[in-house]
PyMOL CGO cylinders between C-alpha atoms (Angstrom):
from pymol import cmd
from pymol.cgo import CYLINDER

trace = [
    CYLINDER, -13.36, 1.11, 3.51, -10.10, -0.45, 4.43, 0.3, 1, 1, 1, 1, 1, 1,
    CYLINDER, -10.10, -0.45, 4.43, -6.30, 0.89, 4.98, 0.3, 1, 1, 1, 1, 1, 1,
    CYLINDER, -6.30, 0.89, 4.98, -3.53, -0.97, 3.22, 0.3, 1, 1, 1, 1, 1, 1,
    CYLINDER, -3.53, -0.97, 3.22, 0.48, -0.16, 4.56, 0.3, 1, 1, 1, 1, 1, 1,
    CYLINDER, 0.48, -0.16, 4.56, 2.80, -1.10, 2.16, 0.3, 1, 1, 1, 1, 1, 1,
    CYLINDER, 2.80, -1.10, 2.16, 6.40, -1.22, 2.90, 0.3, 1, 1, 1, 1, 1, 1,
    CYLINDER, 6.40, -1.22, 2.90, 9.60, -1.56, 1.42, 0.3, 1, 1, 1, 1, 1, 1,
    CYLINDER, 9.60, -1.56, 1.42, 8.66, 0.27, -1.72, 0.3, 1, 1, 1, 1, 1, 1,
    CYLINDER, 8.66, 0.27, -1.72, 11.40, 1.23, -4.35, 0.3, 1, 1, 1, 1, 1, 1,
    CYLINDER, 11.40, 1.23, -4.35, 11.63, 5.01, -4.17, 0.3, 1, 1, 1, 1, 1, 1,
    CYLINDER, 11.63, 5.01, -4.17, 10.88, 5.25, -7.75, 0.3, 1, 1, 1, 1, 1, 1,
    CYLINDER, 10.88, 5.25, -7.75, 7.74, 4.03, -7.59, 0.3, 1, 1, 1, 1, 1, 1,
    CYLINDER, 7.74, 4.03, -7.59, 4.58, 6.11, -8.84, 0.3, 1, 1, 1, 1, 1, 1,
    CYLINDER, 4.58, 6.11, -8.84, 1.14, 6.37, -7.01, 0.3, 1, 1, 1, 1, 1, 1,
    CYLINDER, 1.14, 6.37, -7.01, -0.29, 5.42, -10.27, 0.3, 1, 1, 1, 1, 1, 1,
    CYLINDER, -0.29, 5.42, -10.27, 1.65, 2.30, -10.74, 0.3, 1, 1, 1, 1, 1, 1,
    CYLINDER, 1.65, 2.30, -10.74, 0.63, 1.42, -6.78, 0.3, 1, 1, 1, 1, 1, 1,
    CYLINDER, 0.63, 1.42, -6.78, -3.38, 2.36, -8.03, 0.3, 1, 1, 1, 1, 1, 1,
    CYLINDER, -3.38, 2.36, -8.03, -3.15, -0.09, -11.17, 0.3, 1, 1, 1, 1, 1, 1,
    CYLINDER, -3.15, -0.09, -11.17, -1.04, -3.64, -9.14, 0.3, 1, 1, 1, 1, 1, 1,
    CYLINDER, -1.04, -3.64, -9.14, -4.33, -2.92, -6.40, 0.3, 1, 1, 1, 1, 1, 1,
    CYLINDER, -4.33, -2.92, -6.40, -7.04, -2.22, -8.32, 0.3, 1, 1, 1, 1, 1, 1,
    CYLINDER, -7.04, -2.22, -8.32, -6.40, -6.11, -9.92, 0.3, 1, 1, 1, 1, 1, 1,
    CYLINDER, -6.40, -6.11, -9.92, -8.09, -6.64, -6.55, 0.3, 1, 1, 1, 1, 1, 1,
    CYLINDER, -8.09, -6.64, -6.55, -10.71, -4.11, -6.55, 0.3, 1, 1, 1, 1, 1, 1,
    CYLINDER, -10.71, -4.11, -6.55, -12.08, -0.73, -5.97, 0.3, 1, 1, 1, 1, 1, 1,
    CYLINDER, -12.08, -0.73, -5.97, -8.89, 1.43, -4.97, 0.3, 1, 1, 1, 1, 1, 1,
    CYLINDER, -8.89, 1.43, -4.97, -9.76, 4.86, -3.32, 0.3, 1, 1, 1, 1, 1, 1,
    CYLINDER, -9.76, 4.86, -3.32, -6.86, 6.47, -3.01, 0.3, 1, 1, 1, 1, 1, 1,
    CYLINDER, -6.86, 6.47, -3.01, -3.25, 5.96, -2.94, 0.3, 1, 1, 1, 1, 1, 1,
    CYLINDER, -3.25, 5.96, -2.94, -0.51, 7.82, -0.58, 0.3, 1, 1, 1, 1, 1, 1,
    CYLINDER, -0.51, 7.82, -0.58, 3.36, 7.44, -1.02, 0.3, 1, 1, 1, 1, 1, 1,
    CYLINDER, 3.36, 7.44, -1.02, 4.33, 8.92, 2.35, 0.3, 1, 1, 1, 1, 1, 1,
    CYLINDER, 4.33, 8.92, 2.35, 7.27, 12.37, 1.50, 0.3, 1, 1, 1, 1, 1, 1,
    CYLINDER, 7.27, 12.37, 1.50, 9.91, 13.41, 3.51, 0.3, 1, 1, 1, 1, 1, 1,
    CYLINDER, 9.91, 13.41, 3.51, 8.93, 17.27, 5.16, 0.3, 1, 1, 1, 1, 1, 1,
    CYLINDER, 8.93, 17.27, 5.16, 9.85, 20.06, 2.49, 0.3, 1, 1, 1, 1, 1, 1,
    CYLINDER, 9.85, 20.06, 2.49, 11.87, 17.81, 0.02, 0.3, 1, 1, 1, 1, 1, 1,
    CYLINDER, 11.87, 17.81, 0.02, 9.26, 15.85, -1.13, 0.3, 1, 1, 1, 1, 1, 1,
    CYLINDER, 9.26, 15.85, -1.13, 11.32, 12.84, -1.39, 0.3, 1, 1, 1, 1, 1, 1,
    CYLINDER, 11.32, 12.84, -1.39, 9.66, 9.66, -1.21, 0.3, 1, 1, 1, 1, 1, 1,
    CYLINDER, 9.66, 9.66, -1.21, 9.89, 7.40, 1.46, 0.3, 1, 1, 1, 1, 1, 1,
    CYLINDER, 9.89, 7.40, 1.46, 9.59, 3.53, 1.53, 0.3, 1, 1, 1, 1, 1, 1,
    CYLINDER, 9.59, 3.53, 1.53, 6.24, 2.97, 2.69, 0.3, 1, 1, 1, 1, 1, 1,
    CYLINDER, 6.24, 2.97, 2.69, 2.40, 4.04, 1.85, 0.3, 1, 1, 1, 1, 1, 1,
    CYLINDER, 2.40, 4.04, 1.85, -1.14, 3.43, 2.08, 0.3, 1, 1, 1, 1, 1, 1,
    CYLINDER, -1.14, 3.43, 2.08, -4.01, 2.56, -0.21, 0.3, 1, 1, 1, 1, 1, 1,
    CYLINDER, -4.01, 2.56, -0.21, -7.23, 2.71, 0.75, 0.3, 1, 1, 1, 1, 1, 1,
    CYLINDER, -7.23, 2.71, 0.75, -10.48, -0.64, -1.26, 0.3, 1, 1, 1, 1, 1, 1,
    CYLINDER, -10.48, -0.64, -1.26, -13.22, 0.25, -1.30, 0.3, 1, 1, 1, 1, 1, 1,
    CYLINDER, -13.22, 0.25, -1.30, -13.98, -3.16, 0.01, 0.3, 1, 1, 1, 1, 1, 1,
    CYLINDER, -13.98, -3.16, 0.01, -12.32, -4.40, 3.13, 0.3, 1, 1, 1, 1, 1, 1,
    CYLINDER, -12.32, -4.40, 3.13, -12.65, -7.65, 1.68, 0.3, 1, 1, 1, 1, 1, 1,
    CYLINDER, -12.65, -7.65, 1.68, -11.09, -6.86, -1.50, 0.3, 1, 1, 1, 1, 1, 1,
    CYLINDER, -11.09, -6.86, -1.50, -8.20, -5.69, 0.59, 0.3, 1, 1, 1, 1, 1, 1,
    CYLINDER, -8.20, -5.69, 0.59, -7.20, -8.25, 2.97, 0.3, 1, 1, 1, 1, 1, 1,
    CYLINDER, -7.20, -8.25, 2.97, -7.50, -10.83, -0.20, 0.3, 1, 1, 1, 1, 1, 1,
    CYLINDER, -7.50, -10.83, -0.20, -4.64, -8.00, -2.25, 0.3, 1, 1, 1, 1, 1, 1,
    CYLINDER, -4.64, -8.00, -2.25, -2.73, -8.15, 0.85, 0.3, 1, 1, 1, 1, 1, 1,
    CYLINDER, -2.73, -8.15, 0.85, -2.33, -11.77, 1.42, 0.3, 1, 1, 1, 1, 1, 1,
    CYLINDER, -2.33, -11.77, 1.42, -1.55, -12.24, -2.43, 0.3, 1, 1, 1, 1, 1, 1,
    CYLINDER, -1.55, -12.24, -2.43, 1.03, -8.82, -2.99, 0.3, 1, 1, 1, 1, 1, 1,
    CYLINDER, 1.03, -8.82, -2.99, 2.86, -9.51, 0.66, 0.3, 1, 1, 1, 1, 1, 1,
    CYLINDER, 2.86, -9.51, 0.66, 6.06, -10.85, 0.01, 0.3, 1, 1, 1, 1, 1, 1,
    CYLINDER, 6.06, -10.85, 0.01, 5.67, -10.46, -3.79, 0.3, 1, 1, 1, 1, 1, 1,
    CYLINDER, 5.67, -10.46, -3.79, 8.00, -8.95, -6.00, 0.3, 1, 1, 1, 1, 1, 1,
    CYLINDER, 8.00, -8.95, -6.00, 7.28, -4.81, -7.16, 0.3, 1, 1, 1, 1, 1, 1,
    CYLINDER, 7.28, -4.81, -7.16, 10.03, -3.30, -9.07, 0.3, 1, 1, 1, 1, 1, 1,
    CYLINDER, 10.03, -3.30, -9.07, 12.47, -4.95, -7.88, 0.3, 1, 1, 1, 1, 1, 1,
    CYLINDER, 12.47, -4.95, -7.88, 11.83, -4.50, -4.64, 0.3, 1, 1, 1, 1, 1, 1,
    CYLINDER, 11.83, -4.50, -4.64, 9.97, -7.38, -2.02, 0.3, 1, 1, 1, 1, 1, 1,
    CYLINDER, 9.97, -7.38, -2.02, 6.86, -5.79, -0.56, 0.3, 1, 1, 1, 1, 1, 1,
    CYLINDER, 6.86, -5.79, -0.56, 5.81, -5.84, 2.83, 0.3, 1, 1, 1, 1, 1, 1,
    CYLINDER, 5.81, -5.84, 2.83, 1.79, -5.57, 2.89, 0.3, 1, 1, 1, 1, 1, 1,
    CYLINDER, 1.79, -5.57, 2.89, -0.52, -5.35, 5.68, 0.3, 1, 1, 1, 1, 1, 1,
    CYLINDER, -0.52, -5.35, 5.68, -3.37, -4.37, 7.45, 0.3, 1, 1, 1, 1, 1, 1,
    CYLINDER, -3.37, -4.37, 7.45, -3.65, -0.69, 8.76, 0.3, 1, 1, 1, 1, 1, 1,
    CYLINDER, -3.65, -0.69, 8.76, -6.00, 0.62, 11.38, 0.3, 1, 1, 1, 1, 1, 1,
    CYLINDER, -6.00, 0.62, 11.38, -5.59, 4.56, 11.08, 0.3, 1, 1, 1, 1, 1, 1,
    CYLINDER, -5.59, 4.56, 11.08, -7.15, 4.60, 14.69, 0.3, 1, 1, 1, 1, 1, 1,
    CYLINDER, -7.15, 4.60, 14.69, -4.65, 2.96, 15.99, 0.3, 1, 1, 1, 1, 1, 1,
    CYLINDER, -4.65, 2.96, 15.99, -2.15, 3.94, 13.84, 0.3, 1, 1, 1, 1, 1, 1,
    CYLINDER, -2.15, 3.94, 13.84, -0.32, 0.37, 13.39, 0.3, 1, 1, 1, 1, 1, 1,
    CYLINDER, -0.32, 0.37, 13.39, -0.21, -2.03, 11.27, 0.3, 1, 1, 1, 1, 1, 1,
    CYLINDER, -0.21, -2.03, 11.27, -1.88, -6.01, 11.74, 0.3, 1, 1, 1, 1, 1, 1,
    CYLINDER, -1.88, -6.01, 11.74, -1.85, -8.91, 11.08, 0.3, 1, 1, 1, 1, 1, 1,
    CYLINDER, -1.85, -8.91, 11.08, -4.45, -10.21, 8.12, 0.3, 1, 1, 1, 1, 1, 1,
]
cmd.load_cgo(trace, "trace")
């Protein structure tokens, strides 16, 4: 298993919509659009977590920097250990 951040997300954006540009890539556990506290607003980031870590790192190198909406995503590595993002 393997943790995806991806930044710079348009707020719009739907978890489904995250699930179906990663799962081009592979097996796509599960999908988080990080909320703001009681609003529920969305923020500008999430997570996905492949199945495969090496299905991941190969949909972060090609999504980084790509066009999503609009929007110019920022994709990377994430150890939830750690909690920080790294380098592919």
């Amino acid at each position: 298993m393997a943790t995806i951040y991806i930044g710079n997300l348009p707020l719009d954006t739907a978890e489904d919509a995250l699930r179906t540009l990663f799962s081009l890539y592979g097996d796509v556990e599960s999908v988080s659009i990080v909320r703001v506290g009681s609003t529920l607003k969305p923020r500008d980031f999430g997570f996905i977590e492949m199945r495969d870590r090496a299905d991941a790192v190969r949909a972060a190198r090609v999504l980084n920097g790509q066009y999503f909406h609009g929007a110019l995503l920022h994709v990377e590595s994430y150890d939830p250990m750690k909690r920080r993002v790294s380098n592919l």
